[in-house]
N, C-alpha and C positions, 0 to 999 in steps of 0.2 A: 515906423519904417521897417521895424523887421518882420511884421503882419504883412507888409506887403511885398516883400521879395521871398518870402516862404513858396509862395505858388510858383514864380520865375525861375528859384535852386531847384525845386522839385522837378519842374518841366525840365530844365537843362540838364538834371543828371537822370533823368528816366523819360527823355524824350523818345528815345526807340521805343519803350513801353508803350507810350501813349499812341506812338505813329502808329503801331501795331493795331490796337486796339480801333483806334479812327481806319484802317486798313479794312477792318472784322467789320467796322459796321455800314460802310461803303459798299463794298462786296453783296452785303448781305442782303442793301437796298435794290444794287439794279447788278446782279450776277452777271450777266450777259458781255456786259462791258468789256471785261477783261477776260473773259473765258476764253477756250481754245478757237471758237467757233465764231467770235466777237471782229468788232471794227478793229483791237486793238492787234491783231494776230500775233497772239502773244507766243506762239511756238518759233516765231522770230526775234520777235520787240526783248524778250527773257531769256532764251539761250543766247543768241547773238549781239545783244542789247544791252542788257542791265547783267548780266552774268561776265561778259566780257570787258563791259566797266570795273565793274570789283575787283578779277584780276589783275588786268589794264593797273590800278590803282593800286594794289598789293606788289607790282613789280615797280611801278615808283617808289614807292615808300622802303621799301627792303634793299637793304645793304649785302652786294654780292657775296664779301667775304660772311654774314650771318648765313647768308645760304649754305656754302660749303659745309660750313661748322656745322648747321642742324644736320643736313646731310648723312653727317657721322655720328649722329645721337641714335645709336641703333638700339639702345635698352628702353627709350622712349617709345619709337616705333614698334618695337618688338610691343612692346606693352600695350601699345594703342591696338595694333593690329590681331593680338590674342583675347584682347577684352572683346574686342568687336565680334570675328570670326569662330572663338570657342566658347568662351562665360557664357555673351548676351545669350546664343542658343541651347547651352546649356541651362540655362538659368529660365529659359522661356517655357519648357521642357516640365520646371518644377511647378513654376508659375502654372499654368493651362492643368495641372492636375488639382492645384490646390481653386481656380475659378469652379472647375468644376462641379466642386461639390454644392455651389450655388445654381447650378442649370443655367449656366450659359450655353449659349447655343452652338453647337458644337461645330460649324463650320465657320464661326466668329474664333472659336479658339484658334483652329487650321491656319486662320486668316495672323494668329498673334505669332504663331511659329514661322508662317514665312514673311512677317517684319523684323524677327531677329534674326533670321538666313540673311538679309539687303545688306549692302555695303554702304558707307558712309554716303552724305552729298556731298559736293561740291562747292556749295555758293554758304549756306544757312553756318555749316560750324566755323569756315574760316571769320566770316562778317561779325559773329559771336563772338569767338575767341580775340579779335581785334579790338572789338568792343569793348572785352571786360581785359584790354591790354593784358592781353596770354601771349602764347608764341607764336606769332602768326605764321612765321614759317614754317614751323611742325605740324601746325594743323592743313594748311597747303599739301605737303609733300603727305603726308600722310592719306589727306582725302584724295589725292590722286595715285598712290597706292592702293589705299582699299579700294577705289573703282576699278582699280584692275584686277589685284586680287581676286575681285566679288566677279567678275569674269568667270574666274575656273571654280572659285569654290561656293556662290551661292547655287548652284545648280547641285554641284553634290550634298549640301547641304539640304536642300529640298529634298533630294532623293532619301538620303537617309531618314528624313524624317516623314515627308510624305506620302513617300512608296511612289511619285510619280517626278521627273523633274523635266526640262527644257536647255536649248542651247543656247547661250545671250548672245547676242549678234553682235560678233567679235568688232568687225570694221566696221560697223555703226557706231560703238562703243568707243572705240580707239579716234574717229573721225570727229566726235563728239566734244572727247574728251582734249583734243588737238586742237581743235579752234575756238573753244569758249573757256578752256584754260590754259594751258600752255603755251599757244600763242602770243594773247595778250600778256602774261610773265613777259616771255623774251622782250617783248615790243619796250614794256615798262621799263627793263631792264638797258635795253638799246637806249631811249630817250633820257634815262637819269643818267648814263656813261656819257652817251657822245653827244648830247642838246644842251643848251642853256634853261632848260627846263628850271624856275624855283622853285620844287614842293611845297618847301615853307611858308610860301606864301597861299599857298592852292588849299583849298578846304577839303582836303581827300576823304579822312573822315567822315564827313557829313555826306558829301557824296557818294560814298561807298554804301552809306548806311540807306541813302534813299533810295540809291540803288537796290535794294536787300529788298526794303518794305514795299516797290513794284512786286519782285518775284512774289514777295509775301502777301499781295492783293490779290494777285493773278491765280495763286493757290486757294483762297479762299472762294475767288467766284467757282473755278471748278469745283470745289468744295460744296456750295451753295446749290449746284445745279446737277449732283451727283442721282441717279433715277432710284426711284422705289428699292429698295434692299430686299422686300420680302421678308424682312423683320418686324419684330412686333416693338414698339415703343421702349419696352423694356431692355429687350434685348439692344437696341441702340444704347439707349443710357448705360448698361451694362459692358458695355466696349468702349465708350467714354471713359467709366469711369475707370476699366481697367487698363486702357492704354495708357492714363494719367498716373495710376498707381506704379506700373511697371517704370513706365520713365522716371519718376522722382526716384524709386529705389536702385535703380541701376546710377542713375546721376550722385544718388547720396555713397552707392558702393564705391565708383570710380574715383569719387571725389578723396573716400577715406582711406583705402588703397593704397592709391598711389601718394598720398601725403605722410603715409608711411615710409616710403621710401625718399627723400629728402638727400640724402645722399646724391641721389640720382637725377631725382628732378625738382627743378627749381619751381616758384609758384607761379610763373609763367606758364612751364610745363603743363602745372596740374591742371589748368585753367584749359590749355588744348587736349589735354587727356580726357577733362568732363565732357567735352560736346563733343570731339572725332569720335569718341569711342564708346557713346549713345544716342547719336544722331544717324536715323537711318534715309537712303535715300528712297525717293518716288518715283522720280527718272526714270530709274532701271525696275524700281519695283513692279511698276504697273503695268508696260509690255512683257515682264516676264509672268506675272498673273494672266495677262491676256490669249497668252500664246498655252500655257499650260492648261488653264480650265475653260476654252476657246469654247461656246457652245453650250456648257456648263449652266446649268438653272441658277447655281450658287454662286456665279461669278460676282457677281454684288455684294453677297453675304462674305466673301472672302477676303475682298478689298478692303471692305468697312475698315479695319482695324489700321491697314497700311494709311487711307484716307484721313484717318482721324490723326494717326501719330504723329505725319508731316507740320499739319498746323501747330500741334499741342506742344511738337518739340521748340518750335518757333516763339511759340508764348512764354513756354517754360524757361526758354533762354532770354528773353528778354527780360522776365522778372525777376535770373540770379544776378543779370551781368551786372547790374550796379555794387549788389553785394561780393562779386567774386573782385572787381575793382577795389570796394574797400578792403577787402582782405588780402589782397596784392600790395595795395600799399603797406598795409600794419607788417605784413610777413618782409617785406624791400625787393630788393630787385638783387641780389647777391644770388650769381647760376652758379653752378656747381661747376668743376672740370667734368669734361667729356670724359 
């Protein structure tokens, strides 16, 4: 008997893993499907769709008064928001000198500095962090923080580092970020006040998650269907492997960090501290790539790196969240005062 519920524990507590992975090989077989260009018109069905579900779903579940509270966790935020906006690209900085001396291709580097210049996403680190029961409110407020943030300051941040930057389209940005999160919050929050709504009873969880692993389809077939780079074989494998490298060690920084600080943040925290603040987003990444090197022979070669991170952060987080959960439990749930 216990040979045979081994497979059922495994699948139940790393079914996101496995969705993921059944997601990857879907994708991989008929790309088209879910691409931007597909039946499934996923620039609707994913912004407006499964993105606004997850929200939707996070303002039922969240308790008003938790809001206010995270709210005023400003050494959280401060922390989330300096890892993201000064470390990752200082640290990108060091990274790209030390790839270097293996001959990667130098416009795959350019490509690794402006995915540490990007601002969090949206949908990927809260679903995570929910996941591996972290704060889901602080990962919320924070990812819709650094999107705006990443407004004013990934443009300078390109500049500084590229010599070249662009202007992110403020009210596309602001419109964006209004009706595929914020929205649904309030709505969430409307129906668990004044409806006889029972979440208890509702599977939001699972919902939320499958939610997730759509967005997480739809990324892979654009993924899948991505044209010629103009790279050599190597040089892709070489952007794999070092967009893999950079994520785990920026996850392993954040992770040791801020669990030094204990005082301040609880293991819930730490748990939204690991994915807001090395999770970068695509959304805004890739119109601001388009718009900068519009024309550009390299435009492909520069992407590569932003293309690859999206998924690999997706992967990588589905394969801690089981372990950040047990170590959530071992650590308890005692938060710190504000």
């Amino acid at each position: 008997m216990k040979y045979r519920t081994t497979p059922y524990r495994f699948l139940q507590k790393n079914w996101l893993l496995v969705g993921i992975l059944c997601c990857i090989f879907t994708a991989a077989i008929y790309p088209k499907l879910g691409s931007k260009q597909g039946p499934l018109r996923t620039e609707y069905t994913v912004k407006y769709g499964a993105v606004f579900i997850i929200f939707l779903i996070s303002g039922l579940s969240l308790k008003t008064d938790t809001i206010f509270k995270t709210i005023q966790q400003y050494k959280l935020h401060s922390f989330i928001q300096c890892f993201t906006f000064l470390f990752v690209p200082l640290f990108a900085i060091i990274f790209i000198k030390f790839l270097s001396i293996f001959g990667v291709h130098p416009w795959v580097l350019k490509g690794i500095i402006t995915v540490a210049s990007m601002p969090p996403p949206v949908s990927s680190a809260v679903i995570l962090t929910r996941a591996a029961q972290g704060n889901e409110t602080a990962a919320i407020f924070n990812s819709i923080l650094g999107s705006f943030l990443g407004i004013v300051i990934t443009p300078i941040l390109l500049l500084f580092q590229l010599g070249s930057t662009t202007v992110v389209p403020l009210l596309d940005t602001i419109f964006q970020l209004t009706t595929s999160v914020l929205l649904p919050l309030i709505i969430g929050q409307y129906l668990k006040r004044y409806t006889d709504v029972n979440i208890h009873k509702l599977p939001l969880s699972t919902i939320s998650q499958s939610a997730l692993l759509f967005v997480i389809y739809t990324t892979f077939c654009d993924t899948f269907l991505v044209p010629e780079t103009g790279l050599s074989a190597l040089d892709v494998l070489f952007t794999v492997f070092s967009v893999l490298l950079m994520q785990l060690t920026l996850m392993l920084i954040s992770f040791n960090i801020s669990s030094r600080f204990r005082r301040y943040f609880s293991p819930q925290d730490i748990i939204a501290i690991v994915f807001c603040s090395t999770h970068k987003s695509l959304t805004l990444g890739i119109p601001i790539l388009r718009i900068m090197f519009h024309g550009y022979s390299h435009l492909s070669q520069i992407s590569l790196p932003l293309l690859v991170y999206h998924p690999t952060q997706i992967i990588l987080g589905g394969l801690v969240v089981p372990q950040l959960k047990d170590w959530t439990h071992m650590q308890g749930s005692k938060r710190p005062p504000i």
